[in-house]
C-alpha positions, 0 to 999 in steps of 0.5 A: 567514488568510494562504495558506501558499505552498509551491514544489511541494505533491503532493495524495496520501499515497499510495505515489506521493506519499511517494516523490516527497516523499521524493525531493524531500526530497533538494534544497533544495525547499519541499514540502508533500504534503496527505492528504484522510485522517487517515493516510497511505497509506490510500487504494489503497495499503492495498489492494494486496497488496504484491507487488513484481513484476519485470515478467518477464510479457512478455506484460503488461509489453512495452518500448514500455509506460510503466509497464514503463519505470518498473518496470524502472527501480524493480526495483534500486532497492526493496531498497535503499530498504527497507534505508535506511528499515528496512521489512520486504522478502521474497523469496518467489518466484512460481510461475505454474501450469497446470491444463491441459497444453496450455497448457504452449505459452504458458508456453514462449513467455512463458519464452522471450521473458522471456529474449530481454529479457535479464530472467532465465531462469525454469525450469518445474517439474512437479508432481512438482517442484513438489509438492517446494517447496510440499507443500500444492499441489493435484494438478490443478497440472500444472505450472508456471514459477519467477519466482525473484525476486519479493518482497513489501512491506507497502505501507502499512508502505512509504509510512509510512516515505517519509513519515517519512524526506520530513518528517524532511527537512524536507517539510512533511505535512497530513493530514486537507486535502482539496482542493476546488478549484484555481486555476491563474494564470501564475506560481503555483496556488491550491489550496483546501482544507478547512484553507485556501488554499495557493499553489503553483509546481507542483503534483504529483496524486498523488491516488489513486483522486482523481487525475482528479477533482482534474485535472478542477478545474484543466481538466487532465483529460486522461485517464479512470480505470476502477476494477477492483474486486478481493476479497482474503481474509486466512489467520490466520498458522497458515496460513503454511505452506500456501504459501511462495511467490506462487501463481497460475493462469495465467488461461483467460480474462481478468481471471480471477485466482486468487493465494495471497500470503504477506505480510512478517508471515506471513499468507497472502493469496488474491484474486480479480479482479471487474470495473469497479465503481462508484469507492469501493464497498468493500463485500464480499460472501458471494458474492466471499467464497465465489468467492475461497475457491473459487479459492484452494482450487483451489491448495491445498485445505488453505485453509478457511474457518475460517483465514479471519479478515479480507477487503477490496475494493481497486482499481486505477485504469487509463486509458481502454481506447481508450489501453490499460489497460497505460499510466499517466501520469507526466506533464505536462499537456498543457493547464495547465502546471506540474501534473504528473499521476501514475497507474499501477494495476498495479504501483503499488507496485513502480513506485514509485521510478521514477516519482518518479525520473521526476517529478522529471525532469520537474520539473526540465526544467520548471524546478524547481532541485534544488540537494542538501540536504547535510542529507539523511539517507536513513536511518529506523528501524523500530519494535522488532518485539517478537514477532521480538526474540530473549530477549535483545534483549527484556530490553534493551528492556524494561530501556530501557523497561518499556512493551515488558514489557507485552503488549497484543495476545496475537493478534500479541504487540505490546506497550505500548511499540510502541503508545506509539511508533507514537502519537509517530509519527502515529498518532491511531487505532486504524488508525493504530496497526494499520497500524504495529505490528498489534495488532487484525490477529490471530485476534480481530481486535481483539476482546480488545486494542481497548479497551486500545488505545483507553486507551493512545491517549487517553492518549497523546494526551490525549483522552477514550476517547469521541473516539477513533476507528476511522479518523477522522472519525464511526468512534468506537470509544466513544460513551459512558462506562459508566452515562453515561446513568444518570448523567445520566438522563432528566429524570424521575428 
């Protein structure tokens, strides 16, 4: 079989990856993107809890650091982007909070360096103030200072939309590729991947969690990532009203994080950060489990296990400490030309649009001719959200389409209609359809709309129940048909 070549190929269908995609899908560029996973978005972008930060922390963000560069440039440009692809962006505000009075000196000093940037001015606010906005809050707040301009995306919601828009555009995506080896000549790489070989100009490692390791095939390892581990529980949507904005503790001793986060959909998130963890363990516990709660109860004591209904383990990947855990890398190698590495950790999400800004910079410093694709359309549309359709709006869609009269998932009310639509767009598991219209996301967690998912997607896709799965590869959701094996018995009757 012939090697499909390809000017840039991006290894990663991450945050970072589709953006750059997308962004190249602006120019007359050949541009294939691989995804190791049978979806996009996936790997360390689906455990990010969606905050679009604004990098007024002043003492984690400072001018002389890269990523802050890049989220600086990024902060007028997410909006926007949202509006263009129809993903779901709130506003909520942040409020970062004491417990005790006398560390009212470093919030001062972290106000009034924020608007010596030239970043905005952030009002502190007593508890008697605070007590006003968010009523849930526990008494031993003593305080606590208001970032008005903080925001949450849905970051799975997001890289969907980058990935549709780049392929819309002509970007070609191959899921369900993993790369297992590169090969780097003077004029062109060899990459080998499970679905064969594909020879590229450039190459853009956008790996994720990955991102050294794909470096280390092609001898462009030039940089050591540590994973810090972190727990994130999720609050049933009937918790929506403990906490209308971000909620956080000013820490008292590092790495200790303690944050409530509403999300676009109305769930409330809570989280705690562990430590360096072995890459890839996922696994929670009853212990991360009972801290995390612990800690969130400490903001609002209203929380209770009971509202808990779903948790997860995430990563962020930073560099090695000698160079700082504050810097990432968008950038060259500086060993094998042609391939361009990109990492942020903390904030991935909001860095985004500037670091695929600056990759294409690079890229075309390089080299690489970014002549305007006049068939560019920076415009995509959202899957009709049934449950926020007004009576109405509903009736017209049904009338489009009788599928949207028929509720699936009671939890989140998503309708058949939704289920067939997000099938069309790329979804071939039960994950897959979750992470686009949520059915399965609710109090039951799937429990009463799983099998009717299952059928619409076999159907869908023409497959047997038994080969649907969970997400991808062994996670079948059915591994046999009723009374199969009555059927084909045993052998002695």
């Amino acid at each position: 079989m012939s090697a499909l070549e390809t000017e840039v190929l991006i290894i990663g269908a991450g945050v970072l990856g589709a953006a750059t995609a997308r962004e190249l899908s602006r120019y007359k560029v050949d541009v294939t993107v691989v995804e190791r996973n049978v979806d996009v978005g996936w790997g360390i972008t689906k455990a990010n809890v969606g905050v679009v930060c604004q990098g007024r922390d002043t003492l984690e963000f400072r001018p002389e650091y890269h990523r802050t560069r890049l989220l600086w440039r990024a902060l007028p440009l997410m909006e926007p982007l949202c509006r263009e692809l129809d993903v779901p962006f709130r506003k909520v505000g942040a409020y970062l909070l004491i417990r005790d009075q006398v560390l009212k000196e470093k919030l001062d000093k972290l106000a009034r360096r924020t608007e010596s940037l030239g970043l905005g001015s952030d009002k502190y606010y007593t508890y008697s103030e605070l007590k006003e906005v968010e009523p849930f809050i526990s008494p031993e707040i003593k305080g606590g200072l208001h970032d008005p301009e903080i925001a949450v995306v849905h970051p799975v919601y997001l890289t969907q939309a980058l990935v549709e828009n780049a392929v819309a555009n002509g970007v070609r995506l191959m899921l369900e590729t993993e790369v297992e080896g590169i090969e780097a000549g003077h004029t062109e790489f060899r990459v080998r991947t499970s679905r064969g070989e594909i020879r590229a100009r450039y190459v853009v490692n956008a790996a994720g969690e990955w991102v050294d390791k794909i470096a280390a095939m092609v001898n462009a390892d030039d940089f050591v990532l540590f994973p810090i581990k972190g727990y994130v529980g999720v609050l049933d949507r009937n918790c929506s009203e403990l906490a209308k904005s971000l909620l956080a503790v000013l820490p008292e001793e590092p790495g200790d994080m303690n944050i409530v986060v509403p999300t676009v959909e109305g769930n409330l998130l809570f989280g705690i950060q562990l430590q360096i963890n072995r890459r890839h363990d996922r696994s929670t516990t009853g212990h991360m489990a009972r801290k995390a709660l612990a800690n969130a109860r400490k903001l609002i004591p209203e929380i209770s296990e009971k509202d808990v209904i779903n948790s997860f383990c995430g990563f962020l990947m930073f560099r090695n400490f000698e160079i700082g855990w504050h810097e990432c890398e968008v950038a060259m190698s500086a060993r094998v030309p042609r391939f361009l590495n990109m990492t942020i950790g903390y904030p991935g999400v909001s860095a985004s649009p500037g670091a695929a800004l600056e990759a294409l910079e690079i890229l075309e410093r390089d080299g690489l001719k970014l002549v305007p694709n006049p068939k560019f359309n920076p415009y995509r549309k959202d899957i009709p959200d049934f449950s926020m359709l007004s009576e109405k709006e509903r009736k017209a869609l049904i009338k489009k389409d009788p599928r949207y009269g028929h509720v699936v998932c009671r939890c989140e009310t998503v309708t058949e209609g939704e289920i067939v639509e997000a099938v069309k767009r790329g979804a071939t598991t039960l994950d897959g359809v979750k992470f686009r219209v949520r059915p399965g996301t609710g109090r039951c967690q799937g429990g009463f709309c799983g099998p009717r998912v299952t059928r619409i997607i076999a159907r869908e896709l023409g497959i047997p129940e038994t080969e649907v799965t969970k997400a991808g590869g062994a996670s079948r959701q059915v591994p046999l048909r009723t009374k199969q094996l009555l059927e084909e018995g045993d052998g002695d009757g």
